[in-house]
BAFIVEX-492369 format. One line per 4 residues: number of its first residue (from 1); their letters; for each residue x, y, z of N, C-alpha, C. Coordinates in steps of 0.05 Angstrom, whole numbers. Layout:
# BAFIVEX-492369
NUM) A) X,Y,Z,X,Y,Z,X,Y,Z | ...
# end
This chain:
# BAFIVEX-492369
1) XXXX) 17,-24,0,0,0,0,18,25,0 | 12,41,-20,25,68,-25,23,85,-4 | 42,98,6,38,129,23,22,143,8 | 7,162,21,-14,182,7,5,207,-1
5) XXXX) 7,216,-28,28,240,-28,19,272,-11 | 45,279,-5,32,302,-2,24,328,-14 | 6,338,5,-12,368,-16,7,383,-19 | 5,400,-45,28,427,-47,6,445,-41
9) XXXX) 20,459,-18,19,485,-10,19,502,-24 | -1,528,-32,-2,547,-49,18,573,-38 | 12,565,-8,24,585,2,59,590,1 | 70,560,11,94,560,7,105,578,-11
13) XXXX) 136,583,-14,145,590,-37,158,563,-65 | 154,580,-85,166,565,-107,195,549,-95 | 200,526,-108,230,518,-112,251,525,-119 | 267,523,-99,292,540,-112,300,543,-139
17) XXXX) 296,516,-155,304,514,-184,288,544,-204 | 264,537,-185,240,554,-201,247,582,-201 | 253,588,-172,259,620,-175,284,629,-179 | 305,612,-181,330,617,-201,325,625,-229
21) XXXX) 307,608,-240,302,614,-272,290,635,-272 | 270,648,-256,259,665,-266,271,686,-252 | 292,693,-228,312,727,-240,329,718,-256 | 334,689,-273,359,693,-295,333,702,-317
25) XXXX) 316,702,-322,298,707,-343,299,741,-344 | 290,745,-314,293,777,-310,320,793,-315 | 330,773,-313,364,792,-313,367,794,-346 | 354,776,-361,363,775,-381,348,803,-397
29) XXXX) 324,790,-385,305,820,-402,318,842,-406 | 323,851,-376,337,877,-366,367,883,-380 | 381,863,-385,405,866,-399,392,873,-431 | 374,859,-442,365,870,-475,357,896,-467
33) XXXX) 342,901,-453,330,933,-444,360,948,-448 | 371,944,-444,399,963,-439,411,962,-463 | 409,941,-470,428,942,-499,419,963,-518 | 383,951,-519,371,970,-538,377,997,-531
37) XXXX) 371,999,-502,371,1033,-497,398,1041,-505 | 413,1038,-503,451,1043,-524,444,1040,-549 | 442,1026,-564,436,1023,-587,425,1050,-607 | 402,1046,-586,379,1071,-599,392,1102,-594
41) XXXX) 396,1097,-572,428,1136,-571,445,1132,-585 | 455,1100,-596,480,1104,-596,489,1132,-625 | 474,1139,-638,477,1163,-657,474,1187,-647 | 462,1195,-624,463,1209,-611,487,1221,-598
45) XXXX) 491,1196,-580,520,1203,-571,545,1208,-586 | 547,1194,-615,567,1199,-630,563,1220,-647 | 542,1238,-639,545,1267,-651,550,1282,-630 | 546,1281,-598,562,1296,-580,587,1290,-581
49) XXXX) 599,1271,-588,621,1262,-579,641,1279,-606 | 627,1272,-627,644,1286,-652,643,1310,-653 | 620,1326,-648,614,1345,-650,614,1369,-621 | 607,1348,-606,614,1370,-582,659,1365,-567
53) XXXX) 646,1344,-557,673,1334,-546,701,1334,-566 | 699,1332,-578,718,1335,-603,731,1366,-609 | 712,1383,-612,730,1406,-615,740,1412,-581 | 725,1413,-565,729,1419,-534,760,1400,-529
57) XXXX) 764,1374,-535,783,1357,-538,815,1378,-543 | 807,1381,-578,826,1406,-588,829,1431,-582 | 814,1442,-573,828,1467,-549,833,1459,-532 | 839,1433,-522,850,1432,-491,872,1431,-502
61) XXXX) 878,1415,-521,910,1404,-528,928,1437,-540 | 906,1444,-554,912,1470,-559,931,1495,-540 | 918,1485,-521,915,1509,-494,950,1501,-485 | 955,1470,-485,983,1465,-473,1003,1469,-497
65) XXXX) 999,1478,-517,1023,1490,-545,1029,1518,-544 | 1053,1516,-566,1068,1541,-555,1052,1558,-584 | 1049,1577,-582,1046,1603,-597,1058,1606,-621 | 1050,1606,-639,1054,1603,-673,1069,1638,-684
69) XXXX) 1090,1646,-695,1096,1678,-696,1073,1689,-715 | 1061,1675,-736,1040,1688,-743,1002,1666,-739 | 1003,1662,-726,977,1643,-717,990,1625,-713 | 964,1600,-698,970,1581,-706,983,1575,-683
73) XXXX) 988,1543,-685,1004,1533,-663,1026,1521,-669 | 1056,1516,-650,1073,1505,-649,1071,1485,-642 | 1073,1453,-645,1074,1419,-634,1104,1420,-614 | 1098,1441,-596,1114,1435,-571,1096,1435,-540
77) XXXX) 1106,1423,-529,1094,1427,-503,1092,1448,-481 | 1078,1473,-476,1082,1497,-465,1058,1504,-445 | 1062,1515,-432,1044,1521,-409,1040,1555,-410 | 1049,1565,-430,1050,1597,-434,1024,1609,-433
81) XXXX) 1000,1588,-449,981,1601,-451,954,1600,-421 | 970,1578,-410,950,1582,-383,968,1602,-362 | 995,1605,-364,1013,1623,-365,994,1657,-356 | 998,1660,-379,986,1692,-386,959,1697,-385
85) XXXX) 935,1673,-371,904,1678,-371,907,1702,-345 | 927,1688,-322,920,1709,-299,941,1723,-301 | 971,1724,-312,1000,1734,-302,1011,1753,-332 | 1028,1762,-327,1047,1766,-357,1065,1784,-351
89) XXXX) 1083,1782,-375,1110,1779,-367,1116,1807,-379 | 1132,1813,-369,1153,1844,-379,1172,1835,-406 | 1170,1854,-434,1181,1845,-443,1205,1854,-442 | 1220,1874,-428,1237,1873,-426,1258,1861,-403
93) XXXX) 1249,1857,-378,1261,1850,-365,1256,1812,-346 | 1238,1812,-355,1215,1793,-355,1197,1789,-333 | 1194,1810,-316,1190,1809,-287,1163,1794,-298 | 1152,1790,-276,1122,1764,-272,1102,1799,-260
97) XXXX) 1083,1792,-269,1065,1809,-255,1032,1802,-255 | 1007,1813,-243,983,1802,-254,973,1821,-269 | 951,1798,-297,951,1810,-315,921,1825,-318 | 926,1849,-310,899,1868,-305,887,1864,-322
101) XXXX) 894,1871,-346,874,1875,-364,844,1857,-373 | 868,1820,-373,853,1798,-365,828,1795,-343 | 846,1813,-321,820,1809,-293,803,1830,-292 | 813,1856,-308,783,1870,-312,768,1863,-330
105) XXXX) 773,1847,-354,759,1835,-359,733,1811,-357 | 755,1797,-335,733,1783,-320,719,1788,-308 | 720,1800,-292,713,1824,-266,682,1831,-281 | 692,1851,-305,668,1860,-318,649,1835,-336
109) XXXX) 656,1817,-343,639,1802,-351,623,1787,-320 | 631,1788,-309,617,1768,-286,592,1792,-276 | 607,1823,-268,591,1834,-249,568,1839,-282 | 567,1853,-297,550,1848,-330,524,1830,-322
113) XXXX) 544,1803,-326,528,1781,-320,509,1776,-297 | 519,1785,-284,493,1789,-244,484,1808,-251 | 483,1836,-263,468,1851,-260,447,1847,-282 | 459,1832,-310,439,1829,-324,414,1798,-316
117) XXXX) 417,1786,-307,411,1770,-291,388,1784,-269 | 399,1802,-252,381,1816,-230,358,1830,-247 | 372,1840,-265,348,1855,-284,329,1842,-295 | 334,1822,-298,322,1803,-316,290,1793,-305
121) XXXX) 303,1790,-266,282,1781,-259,269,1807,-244 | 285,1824,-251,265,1847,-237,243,1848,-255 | 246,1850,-279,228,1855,-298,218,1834,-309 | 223,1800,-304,213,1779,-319,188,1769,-289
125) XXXX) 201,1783,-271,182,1755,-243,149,1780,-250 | 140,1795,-247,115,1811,-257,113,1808,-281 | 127,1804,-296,116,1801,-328,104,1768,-328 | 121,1748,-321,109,1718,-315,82,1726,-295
129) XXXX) 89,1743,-273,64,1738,-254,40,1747,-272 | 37,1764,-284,12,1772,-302,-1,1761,-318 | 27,1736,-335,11,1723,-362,3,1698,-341 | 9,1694,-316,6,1665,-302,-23,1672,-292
133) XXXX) -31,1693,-283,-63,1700,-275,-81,1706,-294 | -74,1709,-319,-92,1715,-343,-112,1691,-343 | -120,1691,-359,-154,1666,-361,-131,1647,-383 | -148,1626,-384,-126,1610,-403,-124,1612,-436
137) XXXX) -147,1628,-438,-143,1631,-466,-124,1660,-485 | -125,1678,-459,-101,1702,-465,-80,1688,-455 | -76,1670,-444,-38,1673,-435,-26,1662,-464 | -28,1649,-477,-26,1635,-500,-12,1660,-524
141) XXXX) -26,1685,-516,-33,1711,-530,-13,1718,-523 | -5,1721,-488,21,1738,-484,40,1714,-488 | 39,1692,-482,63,1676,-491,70,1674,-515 | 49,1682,-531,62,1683,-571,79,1712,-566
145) XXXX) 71,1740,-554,88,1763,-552,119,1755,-546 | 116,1748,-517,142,1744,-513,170,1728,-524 | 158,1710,-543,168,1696,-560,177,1703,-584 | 165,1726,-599,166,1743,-615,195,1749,-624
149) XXXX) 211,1775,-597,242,1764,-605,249,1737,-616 | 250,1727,-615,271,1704,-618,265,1694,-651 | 243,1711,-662,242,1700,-689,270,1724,-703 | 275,1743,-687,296,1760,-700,316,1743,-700
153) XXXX) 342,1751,-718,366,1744,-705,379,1767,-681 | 399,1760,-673,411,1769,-645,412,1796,-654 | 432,1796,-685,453,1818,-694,425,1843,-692 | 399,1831,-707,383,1859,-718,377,1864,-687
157) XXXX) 368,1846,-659,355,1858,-649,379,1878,-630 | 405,1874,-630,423,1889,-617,425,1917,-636 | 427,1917,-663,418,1941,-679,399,1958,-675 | 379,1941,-661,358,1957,-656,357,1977,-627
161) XXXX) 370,1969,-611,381,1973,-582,390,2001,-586 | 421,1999,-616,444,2018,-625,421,2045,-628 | 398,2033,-644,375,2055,-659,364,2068,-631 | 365,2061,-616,350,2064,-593,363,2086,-569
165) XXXX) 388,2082,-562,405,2097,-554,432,2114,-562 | 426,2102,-586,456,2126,-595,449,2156,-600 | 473,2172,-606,469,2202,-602,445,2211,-607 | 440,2200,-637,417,2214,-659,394,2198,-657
169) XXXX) 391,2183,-632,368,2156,-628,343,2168,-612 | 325,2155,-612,305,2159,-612,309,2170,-580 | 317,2161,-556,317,2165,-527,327,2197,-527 | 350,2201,-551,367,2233,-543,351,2243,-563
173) XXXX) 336,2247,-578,320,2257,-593,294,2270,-584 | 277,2256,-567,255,2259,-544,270,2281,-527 | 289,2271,-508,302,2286,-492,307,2322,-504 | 318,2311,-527,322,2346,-536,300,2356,-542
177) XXXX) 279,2345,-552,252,2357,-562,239,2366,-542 | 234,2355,-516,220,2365,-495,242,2387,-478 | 270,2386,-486,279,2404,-475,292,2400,-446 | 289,2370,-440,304,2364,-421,330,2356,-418
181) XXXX) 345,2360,-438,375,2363,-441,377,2388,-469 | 405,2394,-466,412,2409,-484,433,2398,-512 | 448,2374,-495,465,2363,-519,462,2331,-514 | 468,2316,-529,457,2285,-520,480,2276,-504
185) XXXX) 458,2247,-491,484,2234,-468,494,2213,-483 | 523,2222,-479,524,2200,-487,525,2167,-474 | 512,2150,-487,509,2117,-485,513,2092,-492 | 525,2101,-518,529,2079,-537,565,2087,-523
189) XXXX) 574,2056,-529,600,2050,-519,607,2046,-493 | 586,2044,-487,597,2043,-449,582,2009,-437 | 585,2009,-406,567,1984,-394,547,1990,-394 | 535,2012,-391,516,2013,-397,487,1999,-420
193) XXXX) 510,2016,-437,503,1998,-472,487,1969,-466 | 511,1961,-464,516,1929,-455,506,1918,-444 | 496,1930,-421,480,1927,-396,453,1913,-410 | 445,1938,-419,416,1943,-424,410,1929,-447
197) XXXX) 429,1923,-469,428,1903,-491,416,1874,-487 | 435,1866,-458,439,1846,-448,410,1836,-437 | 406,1860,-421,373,1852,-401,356,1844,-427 | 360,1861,-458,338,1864,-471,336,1839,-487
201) XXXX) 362,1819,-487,365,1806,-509,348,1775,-502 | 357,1781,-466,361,1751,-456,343,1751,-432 | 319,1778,-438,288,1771,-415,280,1755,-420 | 267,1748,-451,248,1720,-454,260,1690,-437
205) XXXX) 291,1695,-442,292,1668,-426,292,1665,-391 | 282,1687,-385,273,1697,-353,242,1692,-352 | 226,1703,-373,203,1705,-362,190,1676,-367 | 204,1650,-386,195,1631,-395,192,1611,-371
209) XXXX) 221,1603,-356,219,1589,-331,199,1591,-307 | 203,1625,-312,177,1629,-287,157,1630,-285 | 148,1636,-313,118,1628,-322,109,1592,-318 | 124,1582,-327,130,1549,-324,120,1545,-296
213) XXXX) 134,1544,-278,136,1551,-248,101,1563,-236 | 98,1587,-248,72,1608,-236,49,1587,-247 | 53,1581,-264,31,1567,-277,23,1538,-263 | 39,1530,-255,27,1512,-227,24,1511,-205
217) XXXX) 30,1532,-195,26,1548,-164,-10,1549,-154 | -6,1535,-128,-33,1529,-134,-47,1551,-107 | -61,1564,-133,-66,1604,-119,-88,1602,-88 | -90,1578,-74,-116,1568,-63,-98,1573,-36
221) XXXX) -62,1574,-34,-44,1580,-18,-50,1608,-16 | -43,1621,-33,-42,1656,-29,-73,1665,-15 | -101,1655,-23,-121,1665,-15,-121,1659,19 | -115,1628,17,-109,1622,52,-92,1639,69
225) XXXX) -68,1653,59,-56,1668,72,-58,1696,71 | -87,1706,57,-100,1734,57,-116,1726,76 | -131,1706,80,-149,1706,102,-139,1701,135 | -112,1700,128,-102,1693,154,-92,1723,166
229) XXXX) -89,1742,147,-86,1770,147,-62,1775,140 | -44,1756,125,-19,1758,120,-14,1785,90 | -2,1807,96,9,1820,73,14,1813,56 | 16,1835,27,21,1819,3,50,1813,10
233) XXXX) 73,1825,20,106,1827,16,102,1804,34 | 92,1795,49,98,1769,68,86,1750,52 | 63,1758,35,56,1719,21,72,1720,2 | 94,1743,-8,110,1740,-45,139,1728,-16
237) XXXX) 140,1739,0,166,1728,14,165,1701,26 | 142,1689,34,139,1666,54,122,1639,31 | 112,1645,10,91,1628,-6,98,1632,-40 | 111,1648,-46,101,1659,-76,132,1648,-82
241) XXXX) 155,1667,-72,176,1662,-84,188,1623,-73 | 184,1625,-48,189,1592,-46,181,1565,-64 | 163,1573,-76,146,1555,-90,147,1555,-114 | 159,1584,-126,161,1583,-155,197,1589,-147
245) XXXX) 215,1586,-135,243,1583,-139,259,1561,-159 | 242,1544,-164,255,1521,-187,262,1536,-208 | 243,1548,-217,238,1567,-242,255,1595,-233 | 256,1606,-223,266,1622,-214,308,1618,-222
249) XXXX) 307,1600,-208,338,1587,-213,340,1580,-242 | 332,1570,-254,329,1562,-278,330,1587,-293 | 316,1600,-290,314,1632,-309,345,1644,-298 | 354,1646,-280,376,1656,-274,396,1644,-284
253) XXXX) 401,1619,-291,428,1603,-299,421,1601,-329 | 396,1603,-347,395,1606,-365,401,1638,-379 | 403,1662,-375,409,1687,-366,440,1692,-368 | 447,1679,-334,467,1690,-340,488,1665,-353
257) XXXX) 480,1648,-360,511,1634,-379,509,1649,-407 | 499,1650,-415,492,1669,-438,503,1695,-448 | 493,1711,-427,508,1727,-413,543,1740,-405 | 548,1709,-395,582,1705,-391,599,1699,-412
261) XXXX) 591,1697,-434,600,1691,-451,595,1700,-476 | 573,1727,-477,564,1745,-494,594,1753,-512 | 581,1748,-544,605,1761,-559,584,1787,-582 | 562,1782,-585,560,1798,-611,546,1828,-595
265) XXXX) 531,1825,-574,522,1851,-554,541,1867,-552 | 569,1862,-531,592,1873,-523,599,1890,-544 | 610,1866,-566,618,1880,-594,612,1907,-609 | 579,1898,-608,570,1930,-623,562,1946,-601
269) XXXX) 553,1935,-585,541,1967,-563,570,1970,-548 | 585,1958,-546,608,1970,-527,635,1976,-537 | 627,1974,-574,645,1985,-599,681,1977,-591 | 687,1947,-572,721,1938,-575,725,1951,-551
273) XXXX) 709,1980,-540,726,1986,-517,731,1970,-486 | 698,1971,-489,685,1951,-460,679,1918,-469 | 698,1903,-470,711,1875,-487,695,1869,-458 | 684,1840,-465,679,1822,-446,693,1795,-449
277) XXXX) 688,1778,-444,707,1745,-436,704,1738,-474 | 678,1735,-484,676,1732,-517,693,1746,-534 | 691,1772,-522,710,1790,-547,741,1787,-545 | 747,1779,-511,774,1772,-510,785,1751,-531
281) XXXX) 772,1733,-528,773,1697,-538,778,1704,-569 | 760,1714,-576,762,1722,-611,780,1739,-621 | 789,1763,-600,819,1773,-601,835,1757,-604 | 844,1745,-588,868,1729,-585,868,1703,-611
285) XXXX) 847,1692,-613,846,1674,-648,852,1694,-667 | 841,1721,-668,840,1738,-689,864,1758,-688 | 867,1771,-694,892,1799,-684,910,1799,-672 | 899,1783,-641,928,1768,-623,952,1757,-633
289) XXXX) 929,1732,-651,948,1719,-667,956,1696,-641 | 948,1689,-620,959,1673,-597,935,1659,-590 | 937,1626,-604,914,1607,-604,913,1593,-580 | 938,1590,-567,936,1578,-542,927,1597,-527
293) XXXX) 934,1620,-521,913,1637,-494,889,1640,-501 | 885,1645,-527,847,1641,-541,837,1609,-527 | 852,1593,-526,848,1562,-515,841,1558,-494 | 871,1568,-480,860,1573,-448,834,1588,-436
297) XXXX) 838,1617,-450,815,1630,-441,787,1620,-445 | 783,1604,-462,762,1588,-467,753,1569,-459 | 779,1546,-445,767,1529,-413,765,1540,-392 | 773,1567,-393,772,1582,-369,745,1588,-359
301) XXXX) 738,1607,-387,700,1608,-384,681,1586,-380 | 690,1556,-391,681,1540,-392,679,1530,-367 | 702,1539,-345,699,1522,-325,678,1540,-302 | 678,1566,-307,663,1585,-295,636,1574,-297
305) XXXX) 623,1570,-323,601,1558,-329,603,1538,-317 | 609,1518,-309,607,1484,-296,607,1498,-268 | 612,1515,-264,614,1519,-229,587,1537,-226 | 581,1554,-247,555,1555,-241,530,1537,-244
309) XXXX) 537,1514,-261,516,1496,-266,518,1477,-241 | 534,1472,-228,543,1455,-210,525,1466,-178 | 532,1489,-179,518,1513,-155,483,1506,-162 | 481,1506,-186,450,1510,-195,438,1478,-183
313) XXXX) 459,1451,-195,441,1429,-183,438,1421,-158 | 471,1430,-148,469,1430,-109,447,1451,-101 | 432,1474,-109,405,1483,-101,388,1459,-98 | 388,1457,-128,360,1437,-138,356,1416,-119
317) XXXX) 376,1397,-113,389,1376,-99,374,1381,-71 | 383,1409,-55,372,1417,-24,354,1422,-28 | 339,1434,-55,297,1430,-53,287,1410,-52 | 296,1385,-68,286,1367,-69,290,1351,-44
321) XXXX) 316,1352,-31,314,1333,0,290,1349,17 | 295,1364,13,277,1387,39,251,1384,34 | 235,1373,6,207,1375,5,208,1343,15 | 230,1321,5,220,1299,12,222,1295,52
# end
């Protein structure tokens, strides 16, 4: 007489054999998942790589060669041109000294850059707050306006800036007609210029983030904190700006990299005199004649940018722990 077999348990778990095969099944999926996903960038990546990384590659190598007498580089190994980004030398005696000209340069592209930046959101955080409270079928209206620039190119709309404030421009023209000056101010060629070029060129990409941002702010906060009797400057300080800061940051690092590295603004509104970090760079390829300090100066900016983008995700990074 047979033993009676026993019942399988539903509850138990599977056999070891059993649930071996099935994470090698899973592992396997997950490894095709991956392949494909490479696969399908892989054209992607080999146009950053050719196209971005590749020239960036060649100004680095660039940056450690010696100086060509009429362009161009020498295939020796030299450190001249990271050399002379901050220092330079006497030509007659060779003393070492720092190289002003370089650091007012930077100097003035950075502080440029924050102020055009500050401006940006002085005048982009009310321009977003307005098209973000409109009904939904005008915001659409002001978001086609603000977009409008950008069908120009850069050059006409900085021309237009030139039309705007130079001697015989429309701003000193008013002025003399009403009689509130006697001879025009002058504006064109200065930071000023620049300044104001800068706020004018690179608001849309201020008012876009924060609109982004306003537009999901959920306004049922602000009414709660009128009824609690809270001021307007205490709900834009304690509710408004906290909540739309993602956007906020974003409009600012989109701004000012832009900004730091401005070459065609500088150029015409600040006519070679008031050079920023771009007009240096293109000096030194161009007229300098010295491709390695055009090299250097160009990972130099490059690295300014990574330290601001770097600043921008360690924000992002402490909003996101702090909401979770």
């Amino acid at each position: 007489m047979h033993a009676p077999k026993p019942s399988v348990d539903a509850s138990h778990p599977a056999p070891a054999p059993a649930r071996t095969g099935a994470l090698n099944l899973a592992d396997e999926a997950r490894k095709r998942e991956v392949r494909t996903s490479w696969l399908l960038s892989a054209p992607a990546l080999l146009v950053l790589v050719t196209a971005a990384s590749g020239p960036l590659l060649i100004v680095l190598v660039y940056s450690f060669l010696a100086a060509g007498d009429y362009g161009g580089v020498v295939w020796s190994l030299s450190g001249e041109g990271w050399f002379k980004v901050f220092l330079s030398r006497d030509i007659f005696d060779d003393t070492v000294g720092i190289a002003d000209a370089h650091l007012t340069i930077f100097w003035r592209s950075v502080r440029l850059s924050m102020l055009t930046t500050l401006i940006c959101i002085a005048l982009g955080f009310p321009t977003a707050w307005f098209i973000a409270t409109r009904s939904r079928e005008s915001r659409n209206v002001w978001l086609f306006l603000i977009t409008i620039p950008f069908w120009t190119n850069l050059l006409i709309r900085t021309f237009a800036i030139m039309e705007v404030i130079r001697s015989e421009g429309i701003v000193n023209t008013v002025l003399m007609t009403a009689g509130v000056i006697e001879r025009p101010i002058q504006m064109m060629y200065t930071d000023f210029a620049i300044l104001l070029g800068m706020a004018y060129v690179y608001l849309p990409l201020m008012v876009l983030p924060l609109y982004a941002a306003m537009e999901r702010l959920d306004f049922r906060l602000i009414e709660a904190a009128y009824d609690l009797y809270a001021s307007r400057w205490r709900v834009l300080r304690r509710i408004v700006v906290p909540l739309v800061k993602p956007g906020l940051i974003a409009g600012s690092i989109l701004v000012f990299i832009p900004s730091l590295g401005a070459y065609v603004t500088p150029r015409v509104l600040g006519g070679g005199k008031n050079m920023m970090l771009g007009n240096l760079i293109e000096l030194q390829f161009g007229q300098g004649r010295n491709w390695p300090l055009g090299a250097a100066l160009s990972l130099t900016l490059l690295v300014i940018v990574m330290v601001a983008l770097i600043f921008y995700v360690r924000i992002v990074q402490k909003e996101a722990a702090s909401r979770e």
